[in-house]
Structure formats: structure tokens, C-alpha cells
SELOVEX-824055 format. One record per atom (N, C-alpha, C, CB): residue in one letter; x, y, z. Coordinates in steps of 0.001 Angstrom, whole numbers, padded with zeros to 6 digits, always signed. Glycine has a CB too. Layout:
# residues N
AXYZ ...
This chain:
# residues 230
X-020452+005798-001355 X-020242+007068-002077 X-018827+007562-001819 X-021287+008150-001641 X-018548+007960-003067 X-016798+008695-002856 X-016947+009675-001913 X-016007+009563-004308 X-015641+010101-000997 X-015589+011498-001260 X-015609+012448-001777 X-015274+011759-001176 X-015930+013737-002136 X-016012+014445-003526 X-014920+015356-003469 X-017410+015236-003852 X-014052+014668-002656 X-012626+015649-002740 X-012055+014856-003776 X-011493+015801-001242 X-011894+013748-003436 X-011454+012789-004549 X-012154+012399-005714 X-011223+011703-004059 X-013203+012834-005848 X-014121+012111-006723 X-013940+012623-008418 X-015716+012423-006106 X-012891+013380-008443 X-012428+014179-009820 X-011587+013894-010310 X-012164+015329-009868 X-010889+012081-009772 X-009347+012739-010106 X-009049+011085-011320 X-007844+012974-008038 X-008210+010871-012366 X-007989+010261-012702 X-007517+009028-012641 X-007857+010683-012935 X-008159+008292-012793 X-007744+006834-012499 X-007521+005849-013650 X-008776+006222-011660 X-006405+005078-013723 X-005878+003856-014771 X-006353+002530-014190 X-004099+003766-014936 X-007025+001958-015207 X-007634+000809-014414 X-006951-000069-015846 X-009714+000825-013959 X-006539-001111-015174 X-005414-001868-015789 X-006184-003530-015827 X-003780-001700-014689 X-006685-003656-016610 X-007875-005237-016560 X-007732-005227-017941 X-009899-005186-015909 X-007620-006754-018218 X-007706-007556-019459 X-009146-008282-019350 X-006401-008665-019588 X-009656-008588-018919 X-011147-009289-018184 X-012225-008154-018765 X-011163-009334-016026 X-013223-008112-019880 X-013231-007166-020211 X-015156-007199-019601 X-012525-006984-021789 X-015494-008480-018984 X-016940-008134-018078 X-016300-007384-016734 X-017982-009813-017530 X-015181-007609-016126 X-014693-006766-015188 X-014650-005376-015535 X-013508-007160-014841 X-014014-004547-016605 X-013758-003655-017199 X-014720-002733-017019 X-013506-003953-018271 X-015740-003401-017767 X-017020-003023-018062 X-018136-002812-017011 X-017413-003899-018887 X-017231-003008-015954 X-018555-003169-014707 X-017606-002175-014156 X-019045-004912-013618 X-016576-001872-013637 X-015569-000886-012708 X-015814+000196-013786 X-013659-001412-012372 X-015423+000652-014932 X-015420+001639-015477 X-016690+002847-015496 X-015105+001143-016508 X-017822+001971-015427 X-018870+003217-015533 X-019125+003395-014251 X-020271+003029-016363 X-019098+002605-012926 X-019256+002485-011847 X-018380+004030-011156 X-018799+000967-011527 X-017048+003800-011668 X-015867+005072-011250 X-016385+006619-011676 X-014223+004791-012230 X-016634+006327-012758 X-017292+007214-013929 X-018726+008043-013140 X-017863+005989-015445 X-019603+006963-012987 X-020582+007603-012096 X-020480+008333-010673 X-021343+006707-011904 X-019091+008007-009745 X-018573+008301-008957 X-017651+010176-009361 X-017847+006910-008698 X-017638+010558-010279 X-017148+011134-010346 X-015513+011444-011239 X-017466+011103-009441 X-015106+010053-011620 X-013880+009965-011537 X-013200+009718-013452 X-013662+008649-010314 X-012803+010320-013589 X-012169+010030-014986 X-011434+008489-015227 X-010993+011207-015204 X-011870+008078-015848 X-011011+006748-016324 X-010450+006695-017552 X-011764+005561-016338 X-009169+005867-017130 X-008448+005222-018398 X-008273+003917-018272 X-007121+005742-018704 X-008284+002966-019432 X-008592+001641-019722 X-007168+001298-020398 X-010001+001435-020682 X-006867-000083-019779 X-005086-000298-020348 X-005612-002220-020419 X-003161+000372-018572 X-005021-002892-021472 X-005767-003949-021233 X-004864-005016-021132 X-006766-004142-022171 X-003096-004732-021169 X-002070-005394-021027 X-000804-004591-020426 X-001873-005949-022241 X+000144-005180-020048 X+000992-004840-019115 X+001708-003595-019765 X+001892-006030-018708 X+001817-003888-021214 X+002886-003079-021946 X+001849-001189-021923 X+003236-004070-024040 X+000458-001615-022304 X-000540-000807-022209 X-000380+000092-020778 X-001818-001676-022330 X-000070-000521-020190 X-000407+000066-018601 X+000721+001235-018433 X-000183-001312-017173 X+001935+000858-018423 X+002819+001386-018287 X+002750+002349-019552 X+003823+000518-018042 X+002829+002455-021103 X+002419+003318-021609 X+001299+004583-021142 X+002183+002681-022410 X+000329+004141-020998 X-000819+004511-020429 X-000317+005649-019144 X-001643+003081-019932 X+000298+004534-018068 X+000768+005352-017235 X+001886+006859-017528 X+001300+004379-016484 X+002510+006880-018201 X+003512+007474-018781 X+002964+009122-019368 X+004023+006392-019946 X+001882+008511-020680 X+001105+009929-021485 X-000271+010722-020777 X+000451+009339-023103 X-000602+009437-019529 X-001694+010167-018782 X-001730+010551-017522 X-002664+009589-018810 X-000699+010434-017054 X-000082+010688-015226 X-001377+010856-014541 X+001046+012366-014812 X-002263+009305-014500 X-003129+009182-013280 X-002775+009496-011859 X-003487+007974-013221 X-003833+009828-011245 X-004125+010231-009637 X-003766+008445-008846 X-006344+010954-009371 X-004656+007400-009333 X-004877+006167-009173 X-004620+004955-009826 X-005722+006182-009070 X-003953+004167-009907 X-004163+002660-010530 X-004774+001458-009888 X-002952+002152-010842 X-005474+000790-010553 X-006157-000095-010232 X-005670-001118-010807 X-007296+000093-010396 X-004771-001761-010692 X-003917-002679-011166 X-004333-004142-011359 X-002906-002621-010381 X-004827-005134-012277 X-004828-006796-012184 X-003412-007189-012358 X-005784-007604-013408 X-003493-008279-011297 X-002010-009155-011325 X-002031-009950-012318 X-001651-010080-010107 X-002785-010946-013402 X-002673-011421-013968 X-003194-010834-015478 X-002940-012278-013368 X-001927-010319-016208 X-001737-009407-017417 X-001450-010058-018450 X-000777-008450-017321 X-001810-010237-019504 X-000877-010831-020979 X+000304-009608-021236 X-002125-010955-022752 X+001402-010011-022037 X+002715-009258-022310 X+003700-008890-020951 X+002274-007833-023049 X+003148-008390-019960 X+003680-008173-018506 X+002858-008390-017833 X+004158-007026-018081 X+003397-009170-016793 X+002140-009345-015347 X+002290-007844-014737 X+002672-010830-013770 X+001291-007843-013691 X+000746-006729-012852 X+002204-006478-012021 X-000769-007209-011797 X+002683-007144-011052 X+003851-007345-010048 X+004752-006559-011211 X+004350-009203-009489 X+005275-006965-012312 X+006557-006201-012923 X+005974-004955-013381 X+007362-006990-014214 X+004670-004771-013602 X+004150-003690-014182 X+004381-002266-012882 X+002429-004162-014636 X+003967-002993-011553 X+003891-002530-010304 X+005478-001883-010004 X+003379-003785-009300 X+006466-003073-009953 X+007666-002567-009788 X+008261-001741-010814 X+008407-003500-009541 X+007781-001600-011953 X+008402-000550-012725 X+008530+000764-012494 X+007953-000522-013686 X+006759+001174-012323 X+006065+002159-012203 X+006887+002693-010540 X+004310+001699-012347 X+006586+001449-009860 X+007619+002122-008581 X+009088+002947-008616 X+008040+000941-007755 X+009619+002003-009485 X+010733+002966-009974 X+010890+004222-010055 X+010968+002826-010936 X+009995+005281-010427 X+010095+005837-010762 X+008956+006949-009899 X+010271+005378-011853 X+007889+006572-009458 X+006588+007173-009147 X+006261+006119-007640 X+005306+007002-010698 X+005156+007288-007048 X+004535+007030-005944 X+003366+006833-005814 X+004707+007695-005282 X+002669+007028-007244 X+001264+007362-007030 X+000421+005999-006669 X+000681+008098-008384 X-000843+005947-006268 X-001382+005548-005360 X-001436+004393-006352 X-002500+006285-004659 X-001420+002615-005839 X-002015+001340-006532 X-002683+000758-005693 X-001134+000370-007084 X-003620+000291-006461 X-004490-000552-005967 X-004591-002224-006319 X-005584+000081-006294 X-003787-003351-006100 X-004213-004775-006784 X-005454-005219-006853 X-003664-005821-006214 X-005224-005724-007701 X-006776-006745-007752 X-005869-008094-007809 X-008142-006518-009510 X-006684-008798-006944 X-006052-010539-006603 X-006833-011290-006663 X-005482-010988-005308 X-006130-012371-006891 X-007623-013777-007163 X-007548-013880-005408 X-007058-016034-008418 X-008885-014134-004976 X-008876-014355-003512 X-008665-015496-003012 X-009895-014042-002972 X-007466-015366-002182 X-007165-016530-001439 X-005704-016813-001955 X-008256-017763-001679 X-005294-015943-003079 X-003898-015974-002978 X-003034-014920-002530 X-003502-016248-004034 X-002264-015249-001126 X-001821-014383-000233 X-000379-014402-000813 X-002067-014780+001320 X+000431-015139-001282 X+001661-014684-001740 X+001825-013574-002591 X+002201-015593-002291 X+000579-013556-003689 X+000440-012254-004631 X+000014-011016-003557 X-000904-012504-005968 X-000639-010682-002775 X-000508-009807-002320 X+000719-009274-001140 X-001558-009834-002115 X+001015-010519-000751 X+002347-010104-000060 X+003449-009303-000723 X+002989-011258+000336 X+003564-010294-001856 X+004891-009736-003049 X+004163-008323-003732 X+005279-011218-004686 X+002996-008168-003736 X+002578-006908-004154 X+003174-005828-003603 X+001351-006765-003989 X+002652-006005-002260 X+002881-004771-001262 X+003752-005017-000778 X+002049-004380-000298 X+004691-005662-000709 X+006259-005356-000630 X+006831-004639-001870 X+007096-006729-000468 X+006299-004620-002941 X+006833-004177-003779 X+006511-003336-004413 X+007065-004735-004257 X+005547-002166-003502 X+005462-001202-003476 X+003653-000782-003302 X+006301-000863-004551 X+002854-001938-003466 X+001068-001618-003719 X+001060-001164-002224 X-000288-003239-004199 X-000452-000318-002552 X-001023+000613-001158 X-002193-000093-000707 X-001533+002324-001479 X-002207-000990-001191 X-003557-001890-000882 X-003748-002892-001977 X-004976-000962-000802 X-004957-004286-001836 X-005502-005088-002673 X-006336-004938-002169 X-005197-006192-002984 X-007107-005490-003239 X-008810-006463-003268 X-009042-007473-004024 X-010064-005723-003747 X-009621-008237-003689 X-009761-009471-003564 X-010700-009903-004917 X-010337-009759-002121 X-010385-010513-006282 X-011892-010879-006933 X-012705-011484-006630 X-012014-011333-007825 X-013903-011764-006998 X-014640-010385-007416 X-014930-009979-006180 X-015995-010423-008380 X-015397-008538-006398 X-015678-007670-005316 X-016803-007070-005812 X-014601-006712-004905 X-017430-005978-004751 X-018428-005333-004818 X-017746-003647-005244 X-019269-005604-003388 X-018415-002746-006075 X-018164-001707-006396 X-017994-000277-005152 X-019134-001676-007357 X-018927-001043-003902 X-018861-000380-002700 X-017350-000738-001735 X-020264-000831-001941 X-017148-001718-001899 X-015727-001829-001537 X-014475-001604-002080 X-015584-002727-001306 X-014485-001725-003578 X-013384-000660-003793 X-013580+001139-003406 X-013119-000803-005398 X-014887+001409-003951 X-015042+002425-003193 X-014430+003056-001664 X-016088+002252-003170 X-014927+002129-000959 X-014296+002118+000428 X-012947+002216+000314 X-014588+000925+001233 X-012072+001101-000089 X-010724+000740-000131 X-010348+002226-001107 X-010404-001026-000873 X-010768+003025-001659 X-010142+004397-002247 X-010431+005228-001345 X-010635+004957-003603 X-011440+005638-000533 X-011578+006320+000148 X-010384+005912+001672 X-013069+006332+000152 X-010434+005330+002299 X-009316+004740+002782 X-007984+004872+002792 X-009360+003965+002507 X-007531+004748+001282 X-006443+005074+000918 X-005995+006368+000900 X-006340+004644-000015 X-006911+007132+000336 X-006776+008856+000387 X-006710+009317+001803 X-008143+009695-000320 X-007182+008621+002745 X-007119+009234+004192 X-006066+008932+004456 X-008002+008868+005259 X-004969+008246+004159 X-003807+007590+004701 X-003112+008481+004360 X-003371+006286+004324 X-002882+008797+002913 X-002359+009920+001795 X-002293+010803+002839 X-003355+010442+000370 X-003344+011307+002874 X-003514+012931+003520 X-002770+013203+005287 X-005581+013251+003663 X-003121+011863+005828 X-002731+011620+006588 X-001030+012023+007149 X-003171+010639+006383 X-000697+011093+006222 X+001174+011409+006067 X+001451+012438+005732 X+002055+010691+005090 X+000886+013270+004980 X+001306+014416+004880 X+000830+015278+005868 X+001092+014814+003761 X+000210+015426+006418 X-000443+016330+007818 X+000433+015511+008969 X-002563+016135+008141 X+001066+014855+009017 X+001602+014522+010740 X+002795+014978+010319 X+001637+012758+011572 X+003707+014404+011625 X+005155+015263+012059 X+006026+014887+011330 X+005777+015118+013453 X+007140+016034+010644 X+008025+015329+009478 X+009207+014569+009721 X+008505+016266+008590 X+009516+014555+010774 X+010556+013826+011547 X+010023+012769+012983 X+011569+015096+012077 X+010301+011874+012684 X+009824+010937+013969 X+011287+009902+014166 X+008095+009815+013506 X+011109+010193+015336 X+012612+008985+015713 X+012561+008513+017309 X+014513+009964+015513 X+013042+006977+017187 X+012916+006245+018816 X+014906+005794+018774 X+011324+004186+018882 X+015520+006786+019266 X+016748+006504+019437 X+017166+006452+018293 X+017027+005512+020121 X+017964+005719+017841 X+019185+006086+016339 X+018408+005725+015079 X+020885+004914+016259 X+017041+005578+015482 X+016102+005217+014124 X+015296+006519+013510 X+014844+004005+014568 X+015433+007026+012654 X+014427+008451+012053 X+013788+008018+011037 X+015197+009866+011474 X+012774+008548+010836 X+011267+008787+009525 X+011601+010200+009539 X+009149+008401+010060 X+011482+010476+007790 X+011419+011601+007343 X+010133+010917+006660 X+012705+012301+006590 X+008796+012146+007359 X+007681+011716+006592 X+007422+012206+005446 X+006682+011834+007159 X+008016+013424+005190 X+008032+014353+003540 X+008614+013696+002341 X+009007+015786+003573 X+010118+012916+002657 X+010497+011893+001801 X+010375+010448+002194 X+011733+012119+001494 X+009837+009945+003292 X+009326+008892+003023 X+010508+007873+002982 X+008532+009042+001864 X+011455+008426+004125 X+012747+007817+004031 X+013214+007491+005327 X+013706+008648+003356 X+014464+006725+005650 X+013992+006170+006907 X+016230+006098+007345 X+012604+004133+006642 X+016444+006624+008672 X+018067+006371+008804 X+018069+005508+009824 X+019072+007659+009143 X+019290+004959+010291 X+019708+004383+011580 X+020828+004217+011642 X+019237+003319+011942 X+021342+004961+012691 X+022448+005568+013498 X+023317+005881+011649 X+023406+004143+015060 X+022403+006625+011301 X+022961+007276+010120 X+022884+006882+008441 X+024229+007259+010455 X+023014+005383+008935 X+022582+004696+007629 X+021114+004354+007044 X+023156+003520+007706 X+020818+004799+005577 X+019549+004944+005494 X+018996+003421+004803 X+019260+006334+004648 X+018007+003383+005068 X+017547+002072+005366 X+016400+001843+003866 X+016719+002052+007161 X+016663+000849+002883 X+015029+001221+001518 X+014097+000703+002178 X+014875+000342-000310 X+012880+001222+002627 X+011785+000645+002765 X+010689+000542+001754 X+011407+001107+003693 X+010155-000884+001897 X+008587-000560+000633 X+007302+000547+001676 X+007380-002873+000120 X+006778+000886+000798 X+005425+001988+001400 X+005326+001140+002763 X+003536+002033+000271 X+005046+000012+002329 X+004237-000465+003155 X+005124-000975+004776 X+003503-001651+002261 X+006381-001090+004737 X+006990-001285+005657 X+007305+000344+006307 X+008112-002214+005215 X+007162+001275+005636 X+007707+002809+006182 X+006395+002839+006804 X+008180+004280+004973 X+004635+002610+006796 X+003712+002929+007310 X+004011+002447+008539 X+002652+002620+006734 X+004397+000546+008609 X+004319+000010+009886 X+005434+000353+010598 X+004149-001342+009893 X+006460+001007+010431 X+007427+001469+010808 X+006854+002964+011535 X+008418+001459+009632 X+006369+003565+011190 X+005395+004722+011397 X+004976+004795+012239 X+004510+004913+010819 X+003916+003401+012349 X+003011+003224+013401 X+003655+002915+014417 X+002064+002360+013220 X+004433+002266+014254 X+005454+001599+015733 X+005992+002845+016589 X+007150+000593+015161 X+006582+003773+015768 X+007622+004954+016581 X+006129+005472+016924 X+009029+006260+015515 X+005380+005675+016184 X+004334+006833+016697 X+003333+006473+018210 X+003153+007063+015275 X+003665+004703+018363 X+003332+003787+019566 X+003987+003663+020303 X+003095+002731+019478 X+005153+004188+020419 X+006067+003432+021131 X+006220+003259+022452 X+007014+003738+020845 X+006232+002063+023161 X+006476+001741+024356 X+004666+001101+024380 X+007152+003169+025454 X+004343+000949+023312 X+002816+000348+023612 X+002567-000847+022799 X+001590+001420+023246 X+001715-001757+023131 X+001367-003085+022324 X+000588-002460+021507 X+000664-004378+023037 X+000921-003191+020560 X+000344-003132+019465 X-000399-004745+018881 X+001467-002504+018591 X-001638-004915+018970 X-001995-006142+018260 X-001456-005989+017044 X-003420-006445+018160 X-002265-007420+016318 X-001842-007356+015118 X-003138-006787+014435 X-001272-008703+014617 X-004045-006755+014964 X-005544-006208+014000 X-005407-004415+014410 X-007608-007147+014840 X-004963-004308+015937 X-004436-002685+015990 X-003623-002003+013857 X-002538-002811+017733 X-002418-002930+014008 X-001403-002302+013244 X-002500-002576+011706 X+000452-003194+013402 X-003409-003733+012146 X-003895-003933+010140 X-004752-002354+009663 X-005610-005768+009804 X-005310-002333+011248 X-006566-000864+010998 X-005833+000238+011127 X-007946-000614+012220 X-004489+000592+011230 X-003682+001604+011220 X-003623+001960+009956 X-002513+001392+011766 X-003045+000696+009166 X-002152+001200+008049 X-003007+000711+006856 X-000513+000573+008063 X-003960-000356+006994 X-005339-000974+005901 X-006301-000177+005969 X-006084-002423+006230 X-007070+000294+007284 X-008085+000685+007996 X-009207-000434+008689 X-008675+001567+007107 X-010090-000038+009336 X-010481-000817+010060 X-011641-001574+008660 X-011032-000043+011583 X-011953-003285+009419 X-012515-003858+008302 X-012131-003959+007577 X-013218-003642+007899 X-010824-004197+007247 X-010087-004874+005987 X-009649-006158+006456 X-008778-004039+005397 X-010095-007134+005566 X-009795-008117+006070 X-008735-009190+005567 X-010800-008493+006209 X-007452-008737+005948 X-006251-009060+005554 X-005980-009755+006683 X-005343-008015+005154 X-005021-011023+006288 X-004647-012098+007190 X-003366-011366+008304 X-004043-013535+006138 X-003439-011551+009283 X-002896-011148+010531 X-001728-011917+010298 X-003725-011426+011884 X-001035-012872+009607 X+000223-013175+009267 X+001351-012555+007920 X-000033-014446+009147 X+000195-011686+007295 X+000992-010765+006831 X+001746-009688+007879 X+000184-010134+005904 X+001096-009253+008658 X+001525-008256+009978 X+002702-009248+010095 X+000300-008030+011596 X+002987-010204+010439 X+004116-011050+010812 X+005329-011199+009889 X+003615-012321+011023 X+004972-010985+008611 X+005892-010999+007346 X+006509-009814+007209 X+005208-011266+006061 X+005700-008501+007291 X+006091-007522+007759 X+007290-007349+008756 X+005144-007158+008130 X+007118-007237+009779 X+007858-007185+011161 X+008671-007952+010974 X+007227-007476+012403 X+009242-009247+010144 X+010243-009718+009929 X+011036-009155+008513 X+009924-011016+010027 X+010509-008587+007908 X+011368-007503+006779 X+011931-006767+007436 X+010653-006585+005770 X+011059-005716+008227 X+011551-004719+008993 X+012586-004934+010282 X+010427-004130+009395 X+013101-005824+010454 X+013878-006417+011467 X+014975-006820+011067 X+013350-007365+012061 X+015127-007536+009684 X+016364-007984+009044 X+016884-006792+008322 X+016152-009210+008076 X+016063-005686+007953 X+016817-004335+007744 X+017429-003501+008692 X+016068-003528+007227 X+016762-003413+010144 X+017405-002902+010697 X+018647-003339+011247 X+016794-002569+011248 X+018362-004883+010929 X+019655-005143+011858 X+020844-005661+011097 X+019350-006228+013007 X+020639-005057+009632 X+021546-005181+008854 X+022652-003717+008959 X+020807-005487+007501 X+022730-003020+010033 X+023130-001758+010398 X+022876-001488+012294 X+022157-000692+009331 X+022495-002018+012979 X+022306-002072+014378 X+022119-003169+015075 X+021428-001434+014682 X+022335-003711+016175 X+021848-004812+016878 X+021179-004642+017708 X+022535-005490+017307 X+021174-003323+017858 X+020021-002951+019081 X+018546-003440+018651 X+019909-001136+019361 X+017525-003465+019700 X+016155-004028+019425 X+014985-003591+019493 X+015961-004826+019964 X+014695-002999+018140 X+013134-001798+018495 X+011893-002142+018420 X+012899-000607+017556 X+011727-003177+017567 X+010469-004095+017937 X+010612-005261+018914 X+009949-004732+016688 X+009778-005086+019545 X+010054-006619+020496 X+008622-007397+020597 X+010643-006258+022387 X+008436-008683+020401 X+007477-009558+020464 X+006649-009621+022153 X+008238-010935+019972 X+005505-009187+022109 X+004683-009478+023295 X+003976-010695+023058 X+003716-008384+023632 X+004471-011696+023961 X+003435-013313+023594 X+002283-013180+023822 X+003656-014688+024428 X+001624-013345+022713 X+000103-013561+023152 X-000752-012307+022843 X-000018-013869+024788 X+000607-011462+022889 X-000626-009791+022703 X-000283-009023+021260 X-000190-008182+024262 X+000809-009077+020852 X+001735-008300+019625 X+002625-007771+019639 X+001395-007500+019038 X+003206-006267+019168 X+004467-005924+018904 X+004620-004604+020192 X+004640-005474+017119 X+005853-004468+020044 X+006168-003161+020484 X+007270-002344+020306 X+006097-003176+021519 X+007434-001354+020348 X+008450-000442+020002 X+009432-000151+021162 X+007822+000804+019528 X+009965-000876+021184 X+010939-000344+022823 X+012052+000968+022438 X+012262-002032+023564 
């Protein structure tokens, strides 16, 4: 069951698959939630544009535009919450997703209780960032959590969502190990079951940015246990 804080708010569900369609749409619907139906890439982004959804529910594989350019467009410009849908078991599409700006995937097919979950989830994260401290910094590194922006020793650094969360989590840890299933249930939540070598793909984005402006060293590798924020 949704939350019923969220359970009002508009959502773009972006599927060409139209037994998929047809099964998520009344499902949301019964949940509370307004839907809009986009059934190609060009659709989506229109769509997105005249109906300024709360949510997208995005498929990566689109006729006219795939999902990924549909994703980075919309980033361009907007923050609002995405969700992928991925064929399961392909981890490069969700990597390149959420580097490129998604707040989460799921996996096809799925159960209607787990996207469920995975929205509810997401909204706690939402709310989350906005309720903690608006400035966080470990020496010449700062998070501005209001813009969602990130300096070091002055120079500001682009992060995707998803590298400013684990970046987040690190200062907000710091001087502590961090596994890698710690950082997945931080920033995924717990029971998501995302491969622990994305955490690793991560932490190497976030490392070649910083040290494209510092040489100093704020994550450091614990063998055997995970990361840490020195």
C-alpha cells in the first residue's frame, strides 16, 4: 500500500509494451495516483512538458527515442523523481541510467508491490534531503543540500543525483566504514537488490572528480570491509 501522502500525485508512465501498460496503469490508479500514458520517446518528453508529473516511470527500450536520451533530456532541465524499468540482468543500462541522472530501477517484470515499495522509498529519500543539514563539509569538500551542489577547495564539482547521495552518505559517516550493502540501503533502501559493484562504479566516478581539482584523499578503501571518509 502507498503512502497516502503520496498517493495523489501524478505520475508519467512511459511504456510502449502495452500488456505492461495495462497492468501498471490501473494498479497506480487504484493506489491513488493519477496517470499519464506516453508510448514513445518523443511522447514522453512532450507529455512531460504539458503535464509536469510528480513521477516518471520510465522504459529504456522506446521506439523514436530510447529511455537513457529521453532521461538525459528531461535532466536537463528538471529534477523530478525517475524511475527505470530494465530488462533484468542488464546492469550497464542501469548503471548509465543512474549516472545519468535516474533515482532508482526495476527490474522486468516485476510485481506491482514492488514498484510500490521502490516509490515509497524514493519519497522517503526526497523528504529526507530536504529535512537534513543544508551545508555538510569534511575539509575543502561542501554539499549544499538545498541545491544539490557540491565545491572543493572552491571549485564546484557536477555530480549525477546519484553520486551527490553517496557523497552525502560518506561526509555524513565520516571517519566510519561503510560496507557496500551499508551505502546500497542508504541511498536504494534496505532490500534492494542491486549489485554491490555498482557501489564500486560509483566511488570510482566520485574519485576521478574530485581529484580532478585536489589530491588530497577522502574516500579511502578498507580491505575486506568498504569505504571511508577520512
Amino acid at each position: 500500500m502507498i503512502n497516502n501522502e503520496i498517493g495523489n500525485l501524478k505520475v508519467l508512465v512511459v511504456e510502449d509494451d502495452k500488456g505492461i501498460s495495462d497492468f501498471i496503469l490501473p494498479e497506480l490508479e487504484h493506489e491513488g495516483f493519477t496517470t499519464i500514458l506516453a508510448e514513445t520517446g518523443r511522447q514522453a518528453l512532450e507529455k512531460f512538458e504539458s503535464e509536469n508529473p510528480d513521477l516518471i516511470l520510465l522504459d529504456v527500450m522506446l521506439p523514436e527515442l530510447n529511455g537513457l536520451e529521453v532521461l538525459r533530456r528531461i535532466r536537463s532541465t528538471s529534477n523530478v523523481p525517475i524511475i527505470l524499468e530494465t530488462a533484468r540482468g542488464e546492469t550497464v543500462d542501469k548503471i548509465t541510467g543512474l549516472n545519468a541522472g535516474a533515482d532508482d530501477y526495476i527490474a522486468k517484470p516485476f510485481e506491482i508491490e514492488e514498484l510500490l515499495a521502490r516509490i515509497n522509498a524514493l519519497f522517503r529519500r526526497i523528504s529526507f534531503m530536504k529535512s537534513s543539514e543544508p551545508n555538510l563539509s569534511v575539509r575543502s569538500l561542501s554539499l549544499n543540500t538545498g541545491r544539490m551542489s557540491c565545491t572543493i577547495e572552491g571549485n564546484e564539482i557536477q555530480l549525477s543525483k546519484t553520486e551527490f547521495l553517496m557523497l552525502k552518505c560518506f561526509i555524513e559517516n565520516h571517519n566510519k566504514v561503510l560496507s557496500r550493502s551499508d551505502i546500497i540501503d542508504n541511498i536504494w533502501g534496505k532490500g534492494h537488490f542491486i549489485d554491490e559493484n555498482t557501489v564500486d562504479v560509483y566511488v570510482g566516478y566520485i574519485r576521478a572528480k574530485i581529484a580532478e581539482h585536489s589530491k588530497d584523499e577522502f574516500i579511502k578503501t578498507v580491505r575486506g570491509a568498504g569505504y571511508m571518509m577520512v
